[in-house]
MDAnalysis code that builds the backbone (N, CA, C; Angstrom):
import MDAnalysis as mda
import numpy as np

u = mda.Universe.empty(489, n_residues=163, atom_resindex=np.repeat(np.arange(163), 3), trajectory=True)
u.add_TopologyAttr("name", ["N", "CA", "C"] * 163)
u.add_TopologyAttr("resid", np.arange(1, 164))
u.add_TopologyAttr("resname", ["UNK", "UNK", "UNK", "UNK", "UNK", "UNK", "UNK", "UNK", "UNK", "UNK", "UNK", "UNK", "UNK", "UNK", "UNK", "UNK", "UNK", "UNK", "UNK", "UNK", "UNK", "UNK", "UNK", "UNK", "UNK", "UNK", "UNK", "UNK", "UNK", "UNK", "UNK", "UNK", "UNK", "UNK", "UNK", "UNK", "UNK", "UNK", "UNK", "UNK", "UNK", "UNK", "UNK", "UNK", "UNK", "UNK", "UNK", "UNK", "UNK", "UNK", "UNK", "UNK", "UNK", "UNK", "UNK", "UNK", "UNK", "UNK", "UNK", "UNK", "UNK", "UNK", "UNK", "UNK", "UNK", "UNK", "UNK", "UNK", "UNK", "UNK", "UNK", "UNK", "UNK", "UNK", "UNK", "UNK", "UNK", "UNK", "UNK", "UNK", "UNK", "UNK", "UNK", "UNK", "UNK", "UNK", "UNK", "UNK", "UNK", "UNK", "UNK", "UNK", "UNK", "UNK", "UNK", "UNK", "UNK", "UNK", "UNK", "UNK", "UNK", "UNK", "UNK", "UNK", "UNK", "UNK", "UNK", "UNK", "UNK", "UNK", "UNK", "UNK", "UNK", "UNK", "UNK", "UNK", "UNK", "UNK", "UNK", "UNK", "UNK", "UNK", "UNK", "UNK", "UNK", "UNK", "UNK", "UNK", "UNK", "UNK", "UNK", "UNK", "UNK", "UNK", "UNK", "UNK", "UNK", "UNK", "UNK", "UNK", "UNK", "UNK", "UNK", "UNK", "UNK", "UNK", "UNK", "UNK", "UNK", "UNK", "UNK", "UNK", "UNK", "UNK", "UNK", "UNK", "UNK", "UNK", "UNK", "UNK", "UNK", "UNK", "UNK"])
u.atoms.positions = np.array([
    [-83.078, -44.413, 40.332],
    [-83.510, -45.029, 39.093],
    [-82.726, -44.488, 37.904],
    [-82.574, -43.220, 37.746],
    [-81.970, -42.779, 36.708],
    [-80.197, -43.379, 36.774],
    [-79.785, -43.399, 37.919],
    [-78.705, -44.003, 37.792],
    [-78.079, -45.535, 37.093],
    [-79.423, -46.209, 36.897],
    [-79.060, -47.494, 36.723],
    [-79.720, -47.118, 35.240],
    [-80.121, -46.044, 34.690],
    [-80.199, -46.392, 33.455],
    [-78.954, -45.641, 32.778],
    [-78.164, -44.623, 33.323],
    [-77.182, -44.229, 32.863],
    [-76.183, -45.131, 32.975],
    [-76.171, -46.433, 33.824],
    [-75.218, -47.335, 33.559],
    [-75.469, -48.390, 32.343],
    [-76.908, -48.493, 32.009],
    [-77.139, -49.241, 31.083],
    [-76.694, -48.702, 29.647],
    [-76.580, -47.153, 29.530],
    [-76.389, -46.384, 28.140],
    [-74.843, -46.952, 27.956],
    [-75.194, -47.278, 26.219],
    [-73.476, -47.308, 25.722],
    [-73.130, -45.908, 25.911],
    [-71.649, -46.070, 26.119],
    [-70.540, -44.549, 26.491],
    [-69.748, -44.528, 25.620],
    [-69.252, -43.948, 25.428],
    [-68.022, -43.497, 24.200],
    [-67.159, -42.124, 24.306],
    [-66.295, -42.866, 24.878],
    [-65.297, -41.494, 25.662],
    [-63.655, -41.831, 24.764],
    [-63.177, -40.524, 24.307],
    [-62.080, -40.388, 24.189],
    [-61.109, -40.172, 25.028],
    [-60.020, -41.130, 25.451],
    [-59.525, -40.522, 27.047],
    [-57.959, -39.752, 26.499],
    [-57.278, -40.226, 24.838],
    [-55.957, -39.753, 24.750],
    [-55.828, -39.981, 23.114],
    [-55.829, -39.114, 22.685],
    [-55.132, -39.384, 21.065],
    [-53.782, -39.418, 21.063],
    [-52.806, -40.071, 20.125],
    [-51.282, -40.089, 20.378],
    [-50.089, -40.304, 19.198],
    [-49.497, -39.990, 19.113],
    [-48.771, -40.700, 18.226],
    [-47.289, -41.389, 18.832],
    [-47.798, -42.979, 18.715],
    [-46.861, -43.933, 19.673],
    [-45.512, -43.778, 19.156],
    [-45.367, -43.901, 17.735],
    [-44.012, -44.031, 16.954],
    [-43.880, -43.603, 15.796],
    [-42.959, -42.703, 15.387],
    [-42.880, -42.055, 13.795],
    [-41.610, -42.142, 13.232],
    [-41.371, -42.590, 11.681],
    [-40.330, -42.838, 11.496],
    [-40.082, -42.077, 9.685],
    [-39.117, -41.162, 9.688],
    [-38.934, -40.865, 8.390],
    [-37.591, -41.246, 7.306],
    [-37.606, -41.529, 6.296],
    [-36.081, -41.908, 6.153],
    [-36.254, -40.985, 4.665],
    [-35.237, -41.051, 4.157],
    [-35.312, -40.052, 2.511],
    [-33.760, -40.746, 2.178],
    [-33.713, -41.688, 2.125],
    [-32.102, -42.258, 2.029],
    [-31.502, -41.697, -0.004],
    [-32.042, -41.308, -0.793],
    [-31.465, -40.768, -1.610],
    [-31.215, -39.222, -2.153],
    [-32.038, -38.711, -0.794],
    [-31.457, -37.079, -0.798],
    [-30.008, -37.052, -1.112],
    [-29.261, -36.289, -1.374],
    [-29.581, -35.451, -2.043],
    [-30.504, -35.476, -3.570],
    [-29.921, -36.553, -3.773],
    [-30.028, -36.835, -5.394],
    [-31.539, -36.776, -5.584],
    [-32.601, -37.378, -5.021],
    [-34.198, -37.367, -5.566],
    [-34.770, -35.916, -6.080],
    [-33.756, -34.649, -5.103],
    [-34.339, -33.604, -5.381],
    [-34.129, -33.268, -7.014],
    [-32.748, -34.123, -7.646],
    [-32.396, -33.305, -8.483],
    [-33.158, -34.150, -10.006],
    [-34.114, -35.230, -9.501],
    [-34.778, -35.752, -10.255],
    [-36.316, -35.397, -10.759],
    [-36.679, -35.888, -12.058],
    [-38.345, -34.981, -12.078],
    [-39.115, -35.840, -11.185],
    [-39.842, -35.533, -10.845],
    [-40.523, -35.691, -9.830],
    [-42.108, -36.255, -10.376],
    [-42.100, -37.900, -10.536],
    [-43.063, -38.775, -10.760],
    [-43.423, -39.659, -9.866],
    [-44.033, -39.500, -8.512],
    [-44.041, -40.425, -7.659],
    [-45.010, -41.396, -7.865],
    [-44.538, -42.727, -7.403],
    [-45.464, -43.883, -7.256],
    [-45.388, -44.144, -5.514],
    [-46.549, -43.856, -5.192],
    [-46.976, -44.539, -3.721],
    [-47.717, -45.734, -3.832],
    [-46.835, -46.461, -1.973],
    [-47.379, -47.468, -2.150],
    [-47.493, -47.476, -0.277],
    [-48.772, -47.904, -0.381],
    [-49.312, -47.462, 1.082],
    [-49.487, -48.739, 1.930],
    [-49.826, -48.911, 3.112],
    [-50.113, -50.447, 3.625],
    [-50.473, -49.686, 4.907],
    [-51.613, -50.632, 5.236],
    [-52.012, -49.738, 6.740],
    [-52.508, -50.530, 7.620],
    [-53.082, -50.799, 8.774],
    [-53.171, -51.861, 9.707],
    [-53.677, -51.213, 10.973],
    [-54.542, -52.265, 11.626],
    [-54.865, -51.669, 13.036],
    [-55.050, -52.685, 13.824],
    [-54.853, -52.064, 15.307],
    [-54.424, -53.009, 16.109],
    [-55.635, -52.410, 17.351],
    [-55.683, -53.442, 18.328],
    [-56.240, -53.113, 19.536],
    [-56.164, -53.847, 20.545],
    [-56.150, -53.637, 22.014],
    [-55.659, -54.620, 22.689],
    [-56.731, -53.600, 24.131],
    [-57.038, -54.730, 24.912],
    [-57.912, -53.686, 26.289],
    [-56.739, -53.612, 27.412],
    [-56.773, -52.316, 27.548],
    [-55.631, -52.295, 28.979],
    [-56.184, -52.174, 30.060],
    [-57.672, -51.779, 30.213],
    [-57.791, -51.904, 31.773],
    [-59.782, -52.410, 31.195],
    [-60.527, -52.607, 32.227],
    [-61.569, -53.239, 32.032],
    [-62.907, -51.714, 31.384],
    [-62.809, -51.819, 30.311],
    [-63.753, -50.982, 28.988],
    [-62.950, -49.849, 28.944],
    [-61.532, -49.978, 29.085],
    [-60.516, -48.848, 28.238],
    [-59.695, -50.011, 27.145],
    [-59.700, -49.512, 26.157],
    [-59.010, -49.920, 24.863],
    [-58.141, -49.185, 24.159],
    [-56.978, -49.666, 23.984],
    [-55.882, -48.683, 23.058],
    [-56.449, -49.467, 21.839],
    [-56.231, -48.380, 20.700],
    [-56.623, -48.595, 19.328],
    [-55.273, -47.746, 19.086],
    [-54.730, -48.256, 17.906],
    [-53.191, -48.137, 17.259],
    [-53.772, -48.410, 15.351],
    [-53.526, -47.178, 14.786],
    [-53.496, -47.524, 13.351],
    [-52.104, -47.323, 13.142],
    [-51.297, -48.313, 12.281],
    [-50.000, -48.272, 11.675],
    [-50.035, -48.085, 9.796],
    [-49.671, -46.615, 9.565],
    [-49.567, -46.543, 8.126],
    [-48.000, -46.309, 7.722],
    [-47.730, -47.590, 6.555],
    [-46.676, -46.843, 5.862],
    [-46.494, -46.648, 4.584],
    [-45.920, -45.602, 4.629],
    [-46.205, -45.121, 3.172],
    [-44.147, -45.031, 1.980],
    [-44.787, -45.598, 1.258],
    [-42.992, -45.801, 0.754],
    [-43.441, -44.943, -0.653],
    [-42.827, -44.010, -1.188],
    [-43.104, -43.295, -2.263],
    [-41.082, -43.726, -2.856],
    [-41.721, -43.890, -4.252],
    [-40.579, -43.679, -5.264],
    [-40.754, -43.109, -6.192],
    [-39.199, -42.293, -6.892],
    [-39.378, -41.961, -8.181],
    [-38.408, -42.853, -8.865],
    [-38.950, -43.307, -10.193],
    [-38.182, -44.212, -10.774],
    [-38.563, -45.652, -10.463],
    [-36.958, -46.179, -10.168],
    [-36.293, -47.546, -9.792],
    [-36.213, -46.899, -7.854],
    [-36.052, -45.766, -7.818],
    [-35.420, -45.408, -6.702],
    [-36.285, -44.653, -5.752],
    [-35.867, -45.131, -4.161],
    [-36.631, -44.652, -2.947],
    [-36.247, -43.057, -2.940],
    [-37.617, -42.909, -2.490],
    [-37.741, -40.989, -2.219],
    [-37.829, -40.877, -1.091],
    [-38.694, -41.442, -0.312],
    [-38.302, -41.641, 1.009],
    [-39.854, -42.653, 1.611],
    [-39.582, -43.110, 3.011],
    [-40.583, -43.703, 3.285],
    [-40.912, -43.188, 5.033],
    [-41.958, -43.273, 5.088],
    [-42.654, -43.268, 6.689],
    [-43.618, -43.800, 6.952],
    [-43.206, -44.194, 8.253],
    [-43.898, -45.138, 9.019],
    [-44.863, -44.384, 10.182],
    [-45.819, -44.188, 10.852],
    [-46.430, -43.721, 11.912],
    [-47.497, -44.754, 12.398],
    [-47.308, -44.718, 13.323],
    [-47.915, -45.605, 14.739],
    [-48.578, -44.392, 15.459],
    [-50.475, -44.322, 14.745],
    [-51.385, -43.522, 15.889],
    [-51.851, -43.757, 16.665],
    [-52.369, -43.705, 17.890],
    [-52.758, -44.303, 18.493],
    [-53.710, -43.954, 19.732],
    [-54.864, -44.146, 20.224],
    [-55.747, -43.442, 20.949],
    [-56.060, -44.497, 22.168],
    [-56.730, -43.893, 23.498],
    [-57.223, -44.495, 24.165],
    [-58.619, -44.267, 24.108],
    [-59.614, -45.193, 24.581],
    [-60.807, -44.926, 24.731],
    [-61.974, -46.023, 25.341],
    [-62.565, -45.166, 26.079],
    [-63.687, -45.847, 26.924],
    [-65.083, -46.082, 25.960],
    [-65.376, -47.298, 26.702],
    [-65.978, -47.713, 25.798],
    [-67.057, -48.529, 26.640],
    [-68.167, -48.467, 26.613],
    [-69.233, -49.205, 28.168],
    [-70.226, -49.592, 27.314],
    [-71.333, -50.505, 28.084],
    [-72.673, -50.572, 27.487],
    [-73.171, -51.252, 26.086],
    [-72.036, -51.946, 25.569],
    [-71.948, -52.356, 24.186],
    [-71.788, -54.208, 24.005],
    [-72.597, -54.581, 23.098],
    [-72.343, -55.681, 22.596],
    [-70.902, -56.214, 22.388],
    [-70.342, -57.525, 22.673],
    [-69.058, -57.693, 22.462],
    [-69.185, -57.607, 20.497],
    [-69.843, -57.888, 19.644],
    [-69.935, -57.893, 18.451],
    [-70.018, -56.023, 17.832],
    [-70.847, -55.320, 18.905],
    [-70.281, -53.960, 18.605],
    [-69.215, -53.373, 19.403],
    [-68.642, -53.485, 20.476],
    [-67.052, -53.246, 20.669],
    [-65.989, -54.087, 19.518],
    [-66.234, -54.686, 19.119],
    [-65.206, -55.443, 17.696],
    [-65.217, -53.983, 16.718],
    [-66.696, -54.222, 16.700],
    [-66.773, -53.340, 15.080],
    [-66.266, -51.527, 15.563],
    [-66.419, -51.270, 16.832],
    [-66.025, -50.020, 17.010],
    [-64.581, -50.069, 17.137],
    [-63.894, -51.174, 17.566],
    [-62.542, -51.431, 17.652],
    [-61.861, -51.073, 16.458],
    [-62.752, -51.707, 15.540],
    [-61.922, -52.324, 14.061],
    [-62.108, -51.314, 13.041],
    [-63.281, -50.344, 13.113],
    [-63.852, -49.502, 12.699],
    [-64.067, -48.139, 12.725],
    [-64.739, -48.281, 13.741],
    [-64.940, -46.461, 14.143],
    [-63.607, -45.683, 14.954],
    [-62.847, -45.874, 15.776],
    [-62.205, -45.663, 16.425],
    [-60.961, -45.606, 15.515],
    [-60.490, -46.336, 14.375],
    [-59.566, -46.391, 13.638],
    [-60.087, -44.545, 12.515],
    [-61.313, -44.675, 12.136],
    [-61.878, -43.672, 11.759],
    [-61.568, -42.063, 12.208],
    [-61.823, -42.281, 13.780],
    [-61.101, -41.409, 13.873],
    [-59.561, -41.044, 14.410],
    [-58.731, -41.842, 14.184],
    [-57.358, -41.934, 14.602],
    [-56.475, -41.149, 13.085],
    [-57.264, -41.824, 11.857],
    [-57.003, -41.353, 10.909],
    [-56.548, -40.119, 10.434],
    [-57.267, -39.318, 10.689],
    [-56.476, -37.527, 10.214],
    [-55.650, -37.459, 10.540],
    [-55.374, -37.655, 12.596],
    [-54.511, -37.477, 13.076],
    [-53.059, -38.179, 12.334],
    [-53.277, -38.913, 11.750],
    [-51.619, -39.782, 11.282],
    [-51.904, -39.323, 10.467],
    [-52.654, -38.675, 9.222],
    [-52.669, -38.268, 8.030],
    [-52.287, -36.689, 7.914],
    [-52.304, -36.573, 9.009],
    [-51.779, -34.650, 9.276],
    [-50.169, -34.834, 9.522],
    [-49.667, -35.908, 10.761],
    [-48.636, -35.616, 10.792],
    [-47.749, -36.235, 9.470],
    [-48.051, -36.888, 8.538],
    [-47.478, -37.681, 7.232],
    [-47.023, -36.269, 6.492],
    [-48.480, -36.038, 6.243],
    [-48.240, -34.388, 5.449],
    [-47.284, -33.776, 6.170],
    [-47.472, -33.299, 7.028],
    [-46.258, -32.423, 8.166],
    [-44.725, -32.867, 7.607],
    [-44.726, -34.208, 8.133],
    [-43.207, -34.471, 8.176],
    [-42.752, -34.706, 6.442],
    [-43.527, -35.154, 5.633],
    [-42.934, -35.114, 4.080],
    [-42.722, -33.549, 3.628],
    [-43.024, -32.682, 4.024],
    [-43.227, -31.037, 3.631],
    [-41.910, -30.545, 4.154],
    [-41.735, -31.021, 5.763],
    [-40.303, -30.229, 6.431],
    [-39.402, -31.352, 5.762],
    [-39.520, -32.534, 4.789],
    [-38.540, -33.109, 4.605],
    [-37.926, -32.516, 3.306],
    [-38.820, -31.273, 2.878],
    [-38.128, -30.917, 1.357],
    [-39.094, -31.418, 0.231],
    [-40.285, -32.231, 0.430],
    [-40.787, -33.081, -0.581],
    [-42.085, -32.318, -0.738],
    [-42.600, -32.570, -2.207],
    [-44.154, -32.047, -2.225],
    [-45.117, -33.060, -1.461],
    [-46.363, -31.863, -0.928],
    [-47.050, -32.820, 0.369],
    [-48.008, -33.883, -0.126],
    [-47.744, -35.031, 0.650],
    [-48.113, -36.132, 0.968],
    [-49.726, -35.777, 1.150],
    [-50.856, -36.037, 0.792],
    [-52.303, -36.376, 1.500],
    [-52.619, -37.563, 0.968],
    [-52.638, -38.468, 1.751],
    [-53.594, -39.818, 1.961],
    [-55.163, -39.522, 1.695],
    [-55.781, -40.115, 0.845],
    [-56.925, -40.177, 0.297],
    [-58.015, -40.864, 1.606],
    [-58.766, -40.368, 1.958],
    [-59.857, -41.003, 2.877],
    [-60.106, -42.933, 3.081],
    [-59.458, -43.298, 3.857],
    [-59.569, -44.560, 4.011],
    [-61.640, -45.166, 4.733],
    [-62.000, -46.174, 3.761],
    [-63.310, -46.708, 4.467],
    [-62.602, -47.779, 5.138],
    [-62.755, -47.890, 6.433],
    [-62.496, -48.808, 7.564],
    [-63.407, -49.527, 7.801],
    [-64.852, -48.878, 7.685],
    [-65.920, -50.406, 7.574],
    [-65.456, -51.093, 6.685],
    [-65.118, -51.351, 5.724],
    [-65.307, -51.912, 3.922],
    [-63.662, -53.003, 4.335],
    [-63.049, -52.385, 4.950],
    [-61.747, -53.580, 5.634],
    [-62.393, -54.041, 6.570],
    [-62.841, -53.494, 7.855],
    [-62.893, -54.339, 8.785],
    [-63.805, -55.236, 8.455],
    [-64.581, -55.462, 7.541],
    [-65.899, -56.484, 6.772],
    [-64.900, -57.479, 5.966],
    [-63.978, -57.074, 5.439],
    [-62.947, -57.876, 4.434],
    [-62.072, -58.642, 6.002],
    [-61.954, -57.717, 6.360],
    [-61.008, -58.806, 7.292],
    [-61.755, -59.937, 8.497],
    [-63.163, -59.398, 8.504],
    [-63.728, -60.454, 9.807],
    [-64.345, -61.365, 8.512],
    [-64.091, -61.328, 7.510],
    [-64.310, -62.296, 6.190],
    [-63.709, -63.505, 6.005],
    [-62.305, -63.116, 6.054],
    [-60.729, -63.874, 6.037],
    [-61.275, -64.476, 7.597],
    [-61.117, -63.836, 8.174],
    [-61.455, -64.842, 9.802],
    [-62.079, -65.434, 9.989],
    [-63.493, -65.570, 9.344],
    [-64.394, -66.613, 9.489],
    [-64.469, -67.522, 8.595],
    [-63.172, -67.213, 7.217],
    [-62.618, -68.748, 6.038],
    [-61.655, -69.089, 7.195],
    [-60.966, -68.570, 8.125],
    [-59.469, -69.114, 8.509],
    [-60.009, -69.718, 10.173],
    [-60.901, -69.275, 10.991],
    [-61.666, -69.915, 12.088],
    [-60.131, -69.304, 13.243],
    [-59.985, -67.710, 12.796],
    [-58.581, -67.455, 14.070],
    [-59.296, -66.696, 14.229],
    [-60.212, -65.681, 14.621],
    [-60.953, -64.907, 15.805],
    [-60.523, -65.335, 16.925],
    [-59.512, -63.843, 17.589],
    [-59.304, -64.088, 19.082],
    [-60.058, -62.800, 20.000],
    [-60.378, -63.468, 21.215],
    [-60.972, -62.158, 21.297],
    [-60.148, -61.082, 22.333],
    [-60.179, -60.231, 22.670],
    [-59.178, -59.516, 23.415],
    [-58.490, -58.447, 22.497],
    [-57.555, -59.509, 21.698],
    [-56.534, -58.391, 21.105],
    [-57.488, -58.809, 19.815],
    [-56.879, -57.245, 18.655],
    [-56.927, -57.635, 17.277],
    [-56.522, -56.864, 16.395],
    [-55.866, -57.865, 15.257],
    [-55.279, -57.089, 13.577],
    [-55.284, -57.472, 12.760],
    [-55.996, -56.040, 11.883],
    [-56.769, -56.119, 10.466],
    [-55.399, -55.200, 9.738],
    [-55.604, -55.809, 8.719],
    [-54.549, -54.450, 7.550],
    [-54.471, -55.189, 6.347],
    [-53.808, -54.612, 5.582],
    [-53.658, -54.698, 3.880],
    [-53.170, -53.324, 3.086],
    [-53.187, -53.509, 1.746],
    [-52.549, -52.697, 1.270],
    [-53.642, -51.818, 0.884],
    [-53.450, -50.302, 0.721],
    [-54.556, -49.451, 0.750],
    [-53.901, -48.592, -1.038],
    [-54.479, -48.619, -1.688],
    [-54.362, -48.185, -3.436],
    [-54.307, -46.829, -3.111],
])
């Protein structure tokens, strides 16, 4: 008996945190160093999910972040985080929202640690990304989907520009 109610409990297993792809560029080094240093960031971030085997899901947040001083690039990076995770026992309407939501939630530091990391060994003062709400998008974006009638189910991507 107890067995069939431990199959009935939602599960929530982390099976791999990752970082799929990272990309840094600083294309006006030397010169940015020798400029004062007023940055304007401009961020854009996005998440993706797709099921690879039956209640395992890769979840992928993509942030990039392009900082300038001036007219001119300081440098920009791109990172692709990305986690696996089990996921059982759940409404298809709450696997969306944990897809789109929670799971992006916590993928977050992880790409927000290595951003900091790699802008610091690049010579630059450090980068911290301000706490992203991922409910407050993923509500904006299943918004847009239900004016536009493209809800697919399987795969999915939410993003926009993050201030």
């Amino acid at each position: 008996m107890q067995d069939k109610v431990a199959a009935t409990q939602p599960q929530f297993e982390i099976q791999r945190i990752y970082v799929k792809d990272v990309s840094f560029e600083a294309p006006n080094t030397p010169h940015t160093f020798m400029e004062e240093w007023k940055p304007e960031v401009s961020l854009n971030l996005e998440t993706k999910s797709s099921r690879v085997q039956d209640n395992v899901h890769e979840v992928i947040i993509s942030i990039t972040a392009t900082v300038s001083t001036g007219k001119k690039s300081a440098f920009l990076i791109e990172i692709q985080q990305a986690g696996i995770f089990l996921i059982t026992g759940v409404a298809n309407d709450q696997l969306h929202h944990m897809l789109g939501s929670f799971c992006p939630n916590i993928l977050f530091p992880y790409a927000r640690e290595v951003i900091s990391d790699m802008v610091m060994r690049a010579g630059f003062p450090q980068l911290i990304l301000a706490p992203v709400n991922f409910d407050a998008l993923y509500a904006q974006h299943m918004e847009e989907q239900k004016k536009q009638g493209t809800h697919k189910e399987g795969e999915d991507t939410q993003g926009g520009k993050v201030h």
